[in-house]
Residue, then its C-alpha position, 0 to 999 in steps of 0.5 A: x500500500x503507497x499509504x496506511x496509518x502509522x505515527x512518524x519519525x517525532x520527538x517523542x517517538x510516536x515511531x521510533x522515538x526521532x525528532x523531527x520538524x513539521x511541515x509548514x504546509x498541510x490542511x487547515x483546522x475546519x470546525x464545521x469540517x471536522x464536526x461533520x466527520x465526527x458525526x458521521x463517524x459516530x453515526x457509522x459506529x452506533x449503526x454498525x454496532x446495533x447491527x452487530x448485535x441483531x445480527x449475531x443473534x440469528x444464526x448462521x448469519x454472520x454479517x454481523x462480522x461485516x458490521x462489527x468490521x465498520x464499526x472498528x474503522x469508525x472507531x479507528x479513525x475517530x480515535x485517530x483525530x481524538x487522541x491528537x486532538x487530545x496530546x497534540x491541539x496543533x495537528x488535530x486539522x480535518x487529516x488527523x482523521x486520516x479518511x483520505x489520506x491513506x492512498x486508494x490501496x487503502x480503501x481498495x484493501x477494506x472494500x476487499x475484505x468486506x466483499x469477501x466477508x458479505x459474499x461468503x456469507x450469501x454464497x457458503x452460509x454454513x461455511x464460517x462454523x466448518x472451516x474459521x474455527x480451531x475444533x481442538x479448542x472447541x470443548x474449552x469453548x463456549x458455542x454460538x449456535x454451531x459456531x464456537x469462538x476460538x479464532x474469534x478470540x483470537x482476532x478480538x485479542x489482536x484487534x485489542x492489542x493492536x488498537x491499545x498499542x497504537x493509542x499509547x504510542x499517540x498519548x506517549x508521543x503528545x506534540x511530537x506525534x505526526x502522521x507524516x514522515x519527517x527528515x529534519x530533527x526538530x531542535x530541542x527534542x531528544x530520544x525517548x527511550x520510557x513508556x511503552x517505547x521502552x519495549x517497542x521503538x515503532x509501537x504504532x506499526x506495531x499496533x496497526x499491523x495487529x490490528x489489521x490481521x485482528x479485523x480479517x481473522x474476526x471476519x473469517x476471511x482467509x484471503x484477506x488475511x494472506x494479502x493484508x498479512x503480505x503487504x503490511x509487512x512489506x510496507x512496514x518493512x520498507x518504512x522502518x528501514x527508511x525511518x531507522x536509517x534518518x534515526x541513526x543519523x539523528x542520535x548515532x550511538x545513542x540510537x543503536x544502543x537503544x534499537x538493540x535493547x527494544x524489539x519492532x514486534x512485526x516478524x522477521x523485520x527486526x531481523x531484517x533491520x540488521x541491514x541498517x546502517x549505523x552511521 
């Protein structure tokens, strides 16, 4: 994807803990614009989410999973603007909801997932309880109808993760935080190595990487799990690669040490980071 959500190269490290400046340029504060988005956002996530609950009460109807899947969005692109209106004033403009800065690839991927979510449904109504869940654990378990909700915990549990994850990061970075990659330190600000960047130097990839394979695997769709799997993976590694070299030639010394004492939480990309320079 050439755009997804994640926290930038800041003072605070909302990803990766750099300093950097703020581009002069960008979207001005709207409150009739951002009221507006609020609103309809809210409308998005209590419809989506009584829809949720009467569906789940029929069974084998599983689009409540296609409703719950609009309701996290509407959740996460609220919170986005939220938490910086919250941590950081300045940058709480109409993109901080990020609805359309993300790049086509990125509604491209959500349409995706729930057309493969609602189409099973109507096609292979019986499938989720045959083939989504984990029958080993199903004794342990209590059931809904015939499905019983291994893999729903699971996506739950990442999808939660994920989320918690990503707000930290924003509340940890406060005035630093800044969607867009920065390439210049911002003087003044130095690296922060407390909070949950302590354990994790890019918590807010981390957090949205969870968080997207969490949706997929609550919503049953093993597609989309493989491709949302592969391309957050690629662009992430692509990005943390980008952001540590700018990093290391923020801080030096002080950023190796510290990249070595904290993990990236994505697999095999901590390995793959190995291949930064260092200088």
């Amino acid at each position: 994807m050439p755009h997804l959500p994640s926290g930038q190269i800041n003072g605070r490290g909302a990803d990766g803990s750099a300093s950097s400046t703020i581009s002069a340029s960008g979207p001005k504060k709207s409150p009739p614009a951002i009221s507006i988005r609020a609103f309809l956002l809210g409308l998005v996530l209590g419809t989506s989410l009584t829809l949720t609950l009467f569906t789940f009460q029929q069974t084998f109807n599983q689009l409540w999973r296609a409703h719950f899947f609009l309701a996290t969005l509407s959740a996460f692109h609220f919170l986005e603007f939220y938490i910086t209106a919250l941590y950081n004033p300045p940058a709480a403009t109409t993109s901080a909801f990020l609805l359309t800065s993300n790049g086509y690839a990125y509604n491209v991927a959500h349409t995706l997932a729930l057309l493969e979510c609602i189409s099973r449904n109507y096609i292979a109504p019986h499938y989720f309880p045959e083939r989504i869940y984990l029958h080993s654990f199903d004794a342990l378990l209590p059931a809904h109808g015939a499905a019983r909700p291994t893999w729903l915990t699971l996506g739950f549990a990442l999808l939660l993760i994920g989320q918690g994850t990503r707000t930290l990061a924003m509340v940890h970075a406060g005035t630093n935080f800044n969607h867009l990659v920065q390439f210049r330190r911002k003087e003044g600000h130095v690296l922060v190595t407390d909070g949950i960047y302590r354990w994790l130097r890019h918590p807010a990839y981390f957090g949205f990487f969870w968080w997207g394979l969490g949706t997929q695997i609550i919503m049953g769709n093993e597609g989309c799990l493989i491709g949302y799997s592969v391309v957050l993976w690629r662009f992430f590694k692509y990005r943390i690669e980008k952001e540590e070299n700018l990093l290391i030639g923020f801080f030096g010394e002080d950023y190796v040490q510290y990249r070595e004492q904290t993990a990236i939480g994505i697999p095999l990309i901590s390995w793959s980071t190995q291949m930064v320079r260092k200088y």
